[in-house]
C-alpha positions as CSV (number, residue, x, y, z in Angstrom):
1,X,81.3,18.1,-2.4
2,X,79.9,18.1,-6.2
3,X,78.5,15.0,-7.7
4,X,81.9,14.8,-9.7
5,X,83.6,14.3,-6.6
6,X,81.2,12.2,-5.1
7,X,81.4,9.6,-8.2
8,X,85.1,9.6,-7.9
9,X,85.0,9.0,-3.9
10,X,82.5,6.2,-4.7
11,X,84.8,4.5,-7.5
12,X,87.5,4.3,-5.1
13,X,86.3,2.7,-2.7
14,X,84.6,0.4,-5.3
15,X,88.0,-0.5,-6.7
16,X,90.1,-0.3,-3.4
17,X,87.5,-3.3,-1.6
18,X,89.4,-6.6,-1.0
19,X,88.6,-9.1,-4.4
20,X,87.1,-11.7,-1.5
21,X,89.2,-14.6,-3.9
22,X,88.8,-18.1,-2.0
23,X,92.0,-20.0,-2.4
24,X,90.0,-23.6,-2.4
25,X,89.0,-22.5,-6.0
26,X,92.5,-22.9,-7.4
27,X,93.7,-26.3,-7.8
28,X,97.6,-24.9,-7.1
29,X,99.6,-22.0,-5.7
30,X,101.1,-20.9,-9.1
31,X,97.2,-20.4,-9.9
32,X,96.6,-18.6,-7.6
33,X,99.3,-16.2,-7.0
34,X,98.8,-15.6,-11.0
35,X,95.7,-14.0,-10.2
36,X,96.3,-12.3,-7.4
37,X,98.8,-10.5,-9.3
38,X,96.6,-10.1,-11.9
39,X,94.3,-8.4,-10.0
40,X,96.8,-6.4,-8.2
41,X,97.6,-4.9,-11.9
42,X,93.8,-3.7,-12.6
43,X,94.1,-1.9,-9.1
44,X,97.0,-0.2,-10.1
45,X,95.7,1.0,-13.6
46,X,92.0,1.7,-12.5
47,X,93.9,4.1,-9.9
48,X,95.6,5.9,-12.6
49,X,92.7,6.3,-14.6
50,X,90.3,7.3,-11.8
51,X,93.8,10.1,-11.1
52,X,93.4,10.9,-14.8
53,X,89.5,11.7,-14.9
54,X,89.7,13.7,-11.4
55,X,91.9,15.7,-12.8
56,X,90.0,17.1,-15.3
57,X,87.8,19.5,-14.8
58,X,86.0,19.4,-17.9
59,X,85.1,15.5,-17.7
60,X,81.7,16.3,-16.0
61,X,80.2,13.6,-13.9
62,X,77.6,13.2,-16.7
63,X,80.3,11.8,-18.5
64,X,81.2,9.4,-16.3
65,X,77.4,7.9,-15.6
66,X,77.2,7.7,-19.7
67,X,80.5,5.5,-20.0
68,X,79.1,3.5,-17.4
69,X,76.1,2.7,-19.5
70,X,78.0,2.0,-22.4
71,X,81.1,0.3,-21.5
72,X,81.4,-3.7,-20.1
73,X,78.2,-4.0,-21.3
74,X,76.9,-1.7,-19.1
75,X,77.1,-4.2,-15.9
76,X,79.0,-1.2,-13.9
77,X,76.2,1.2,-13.3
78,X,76.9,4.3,-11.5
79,X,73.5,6.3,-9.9
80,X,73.6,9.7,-8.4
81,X,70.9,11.1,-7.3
82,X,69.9,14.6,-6.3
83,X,70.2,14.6,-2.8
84,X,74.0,13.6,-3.3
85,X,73.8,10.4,-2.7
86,X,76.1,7.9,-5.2
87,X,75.7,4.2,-5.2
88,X,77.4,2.0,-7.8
89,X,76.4,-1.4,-8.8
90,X,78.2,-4.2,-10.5
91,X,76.0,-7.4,-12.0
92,X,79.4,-10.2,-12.1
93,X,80.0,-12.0,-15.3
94,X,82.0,-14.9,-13.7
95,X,83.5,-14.4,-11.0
96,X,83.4,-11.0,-9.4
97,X,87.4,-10.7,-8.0
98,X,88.9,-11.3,-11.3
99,X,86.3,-8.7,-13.5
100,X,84.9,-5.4,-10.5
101,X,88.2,-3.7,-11.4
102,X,88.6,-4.3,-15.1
103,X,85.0,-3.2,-15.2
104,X,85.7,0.5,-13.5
105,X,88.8,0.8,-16.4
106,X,86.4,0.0,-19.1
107,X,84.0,2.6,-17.9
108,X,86.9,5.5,-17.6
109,X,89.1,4.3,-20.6
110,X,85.2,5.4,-22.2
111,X,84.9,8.3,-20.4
112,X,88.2,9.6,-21.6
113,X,88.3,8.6,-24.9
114,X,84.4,10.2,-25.3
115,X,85.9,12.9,-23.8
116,X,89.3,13.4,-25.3
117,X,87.1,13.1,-28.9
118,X,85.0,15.8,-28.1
119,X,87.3,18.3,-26.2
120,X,91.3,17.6,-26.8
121,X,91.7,16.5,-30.6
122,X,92.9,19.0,-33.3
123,X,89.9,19.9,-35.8
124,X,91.7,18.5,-39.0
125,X,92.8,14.8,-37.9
126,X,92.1,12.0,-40.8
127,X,92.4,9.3,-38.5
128,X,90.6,10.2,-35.4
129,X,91.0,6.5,-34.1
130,X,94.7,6.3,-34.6
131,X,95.2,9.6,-33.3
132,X,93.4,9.0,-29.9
133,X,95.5,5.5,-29.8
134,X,98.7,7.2,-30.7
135,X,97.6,10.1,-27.8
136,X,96.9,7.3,-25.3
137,X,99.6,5.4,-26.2
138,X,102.5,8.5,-25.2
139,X,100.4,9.3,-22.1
140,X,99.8,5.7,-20.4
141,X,102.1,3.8,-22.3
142,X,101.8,1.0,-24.3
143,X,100.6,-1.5,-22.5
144,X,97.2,0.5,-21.0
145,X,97.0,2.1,-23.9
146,X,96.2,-1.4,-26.0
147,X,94.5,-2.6,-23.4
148,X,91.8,0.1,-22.7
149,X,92.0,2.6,-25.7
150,X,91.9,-0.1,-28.8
């Protein structure tokens, strides 16, 4: 297995572990339920973006460990080491249920949009920016898209 492959192993299990939330910390069920489904939403889009970066070939696992540096303020780190061996890291803001997930989107919404830039975007564009958003937009829709490509 190629470190590529290895990263993307090693991010789903990061995003597929249980969030660990303690129900005494919400003062009421609506609460609680409100971020469970909030949570349940990251899962589902970090599992379409993770889907969107293994698919392509040409988004090295390079790429990946330099999002990782730069996006969420770098808390998510991703290490691979020659041997093959992956580990990933995650220093918590807050409250680590509610952020682990929306971390691992920030640091692929980077990796594609670095990627997309350099590889995927006609040579004459005016608007780079809006034309990445635009491009996002059409292929996650408009919710993902203003969430992680803005």
């Amino acid at each position: 297995m190629d470190k590529k492959q290895q990263i993307i192993c090693a991010l789903y299990t990061f995003i597929g572990q249980r969030p660990g939330l303690e129900y005494g910390n919400y003062g009421e069920p609506v609460s609680y339920r409100a971020e469970v489904r909030a949570i349940g939403r990251d899962l589902t889009q970090a599992r379409q973006l993770l889907r969107y970066v293994e698919l392509r070939a040409s988004i090295t696992a390079d790429d990946i460990i330099e999002a990782s540096l730069r996006a969420y303020s770098g808390r998510l780190t991703i290490t691979a080491t020659d041997d093959g061996k992956v580990s990933i890291d995650y220093c918590t803001g807050q409250y680590f249920p509610t952020e682990y997930r929306k971390a691992a989107c920030a640091v692929l919404s980077q990796a594609i949009w670095a990627w997309t830039s350099a590889h995927a975007m006609p040579v004459d564009t005016a608007k780079p920016g809006d034309y990445l958003r635009a491009r996002f937009k059409r292929e996650f829709g408009r919710g993902m898209a203003a969430r992680w490509f803005n």
